[in-house]
C-alpha positions, 0 to 999 in steps of 0.5 A: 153650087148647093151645099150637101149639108142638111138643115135638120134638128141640132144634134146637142150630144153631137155639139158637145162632144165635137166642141169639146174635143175641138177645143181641147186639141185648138188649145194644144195648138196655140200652145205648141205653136206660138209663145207659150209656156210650152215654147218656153220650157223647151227654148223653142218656137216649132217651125211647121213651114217647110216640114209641115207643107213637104209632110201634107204634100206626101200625104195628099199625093198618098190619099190621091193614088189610093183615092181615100175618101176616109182617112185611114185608121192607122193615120188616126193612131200613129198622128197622136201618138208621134204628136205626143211622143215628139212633144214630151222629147222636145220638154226632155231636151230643155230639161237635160240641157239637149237643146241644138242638138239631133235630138232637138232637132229630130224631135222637132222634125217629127213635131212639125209632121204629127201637127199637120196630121193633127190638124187633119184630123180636127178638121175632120172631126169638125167635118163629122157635123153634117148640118149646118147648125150642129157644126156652128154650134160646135164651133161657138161652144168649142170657142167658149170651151177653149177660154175655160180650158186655157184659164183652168190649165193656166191656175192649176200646177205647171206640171198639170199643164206640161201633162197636158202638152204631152197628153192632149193629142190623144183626145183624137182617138175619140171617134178614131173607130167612127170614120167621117161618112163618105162623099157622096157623088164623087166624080171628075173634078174639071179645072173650072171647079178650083176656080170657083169663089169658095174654094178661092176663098179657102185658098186665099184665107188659108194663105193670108191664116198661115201668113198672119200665124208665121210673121205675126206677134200672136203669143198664147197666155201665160198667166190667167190675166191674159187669157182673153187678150192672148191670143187676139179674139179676132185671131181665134175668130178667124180660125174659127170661120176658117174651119167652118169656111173649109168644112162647107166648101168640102161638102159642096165642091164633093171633093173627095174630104180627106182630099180637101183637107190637105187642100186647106193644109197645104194654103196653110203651110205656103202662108206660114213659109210666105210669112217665114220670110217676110218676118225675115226681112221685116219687123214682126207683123202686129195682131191687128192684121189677124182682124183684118184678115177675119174681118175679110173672112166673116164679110166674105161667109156672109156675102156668098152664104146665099150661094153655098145654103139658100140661093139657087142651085150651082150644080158643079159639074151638073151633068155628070152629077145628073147621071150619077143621080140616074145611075142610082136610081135605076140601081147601079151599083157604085162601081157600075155607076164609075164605069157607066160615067168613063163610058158616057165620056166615051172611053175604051175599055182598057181606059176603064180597066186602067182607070179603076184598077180592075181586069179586063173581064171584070170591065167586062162584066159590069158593062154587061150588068148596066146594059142588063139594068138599063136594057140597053145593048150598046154604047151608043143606046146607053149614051142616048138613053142618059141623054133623053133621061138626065133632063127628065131625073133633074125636073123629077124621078123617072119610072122607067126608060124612055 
């Protein structure tokens, strides 16, 4: 598998504005979702488990029917606001003695949801570096940014930090209005690509992530002489190396990455409802398995990252990529180009025109306009004129049919 990401020139403005807003909204996490100063004030420790996995569950269903490759602009704005609101209403219920009660309860339901939406949307965020160097760069500095961050809110009044609970989300709305550049060369996905190495690793990491996150003793700072021992740095790492772990993977496997970050949502939940019941029947796990777990993870990026950046190339679903890259070349469209490949995999078409909601005369039409472009005049020499030309496109560009 070759990675899409270029290695060009760092972006510096890029790094710092994706660091700072990643380390604002990572420092807003821990607060909310381990014990803090925040889980203190409001008696509670949020439970994102079962809310968070049926939550991700829908929205990944929603992405898939409506095959988004962005994440639409009205998810932007509500998950901050919900997540800003439902904060603020779970400090509210401590503060007025609501606490077991339906508006702690409800407030606790639409906390868990906007955290995972919100988590999404870092993530995406993060996704926004499309080299390899800005994105580590964003990643190192967003790290460093979230100790100066955790130490200044830490020595500033508890109100300034209580403001900072209920306000953070909104840093999410920088960039709402600059959507993540789409895939590119989207095209079926078979079985033996979820079975590649890395997209295990995303899976099996988010799992073991979630797990550590739910059943562990991780606590956040609470006074500035813990800030750099609450959370374990090797914690920090370990989420650190699984963004950038799940941003590449989703470049490389061409995932639709709306889609893919569910995916990594999803292992998340699944850990954190593994480590709920763990944590149940067992004494809490201790910090040192989050080492454990980034210890696995950095030896891991290291071993395969000759695969995903330098090594030779792993085309996933190499032919279909092949005529995808041929389709374009000889000027198809990208509606063309999804209907040239359902007619390549021989499909009908009342298949096509069900596949891609459109009518049967416009099926029509476009097949008429590739046959046009390729100056071919039937399924057969369509089929036979990517056959001859496919191998010609890998080896280097074509200049006309064969």
């Amino acid at each position: 598998m070759q990675v899409d990401l270029k290695a060009g020139t760092l972006g510096k403005r890029q790094v710092a504005k994706t660091a700072l807003l990643d380390a604002v909204i990572w420092f807003w996490f821990h607060q909310v979702s381990y014990e803090s100063l925040f889980t203190q004030s409001a008696e509670i420790i949020p439970s994102f488990g079962i809310f968070s996995l049926i939550g991700t569950l829908a929205t990944g269903t929603g992405i898939m029917l409506a095959r988004w490759d962005r994440i639409p602009l009205a998810f932007r704005i509500t998950v901050p606001v919900l997540a800003s609101a439902s904060a603020a209403m779970l400090l509210l219920t401590s503060r007025f003695s609501l606490t077991e009660t339906v508006f702690e309860d409800v407030g606790l339901l639409f906390f868990a949801i906007a955290c995972f939406g919100c988590q999404i949307l870092r993530i995406e965020n993060l996704a926004k570096c499309d080299d390899v160097k800005t994105l580590t760069a964003a990643l190192v500095c967003s790290l460093l940014l979230y100790y100066v961050i955790s130490f200044t809110v830490l020595v500033l009044p508890r109100g300034v930090y209580d403001l900072y609970v209920m306000l953070a989300p909104f840093v999410l709305f920088v960039g709402a209005n600059k959507p993540l550049a789409a895939t590119e060369r989207i095209g079926k996905i078979s079985k033996k690509t979820f079975l590649l190495t890395p997209n295990l690793l995303v899976v099996v990491f988010g799992v073991a992530g979630g797990f550590v996150f739910s059943s562990g003793s991780i606590s956040s700072a609470m006074v500035p002489g813990d800030v750099l021992t609450a959370p374990s740095p090797s914690f920090l790492l370990m989420l650190l190396l699984y963004m950038e772990l799940g941003v590449i993977v989703s470049f490389g496997l061409r995932f639709r990455k709306a889609m893919y970050f569910v995916v990594m949502n999803v292992a998340w939940a699944l850990g954190s409802i593994l480590g709920g019941f763990v944590f149940q029947l067992t004494p809490a796990v201790p910090d040192s398995l989050s080492v454990v777990v980034s210890v696995a993870i950095v030896a891991s990026f290291f071993v395969f990252q000759n695969t995903w950046l330098n090594g030779p190339k792993y085309v996933v679903e190499s032919k279909t990529i092949a005529s995808e890259d041929l389709a374009r070349a000889r000027g198809l469209s990208n509606r063309e180009t999804e209907v040239v490949l359902l007619l390549l995999e021989g499909r009908s078409l009342r298949y096509i025109q069900s596949e891609l909601y459109i009518s049967e005369g416009t099926a029509r039409t476009h097949v008429k306009r590739i046959y046009a472009k390729l100056d071919v005049h039937s399924k057969q020499e369509l089929i036979d004129y990517f056959k001859n030309n496919v191998d010609a496109m890998s080896a280097g560009p074509a200049t006309g049919k064969e």
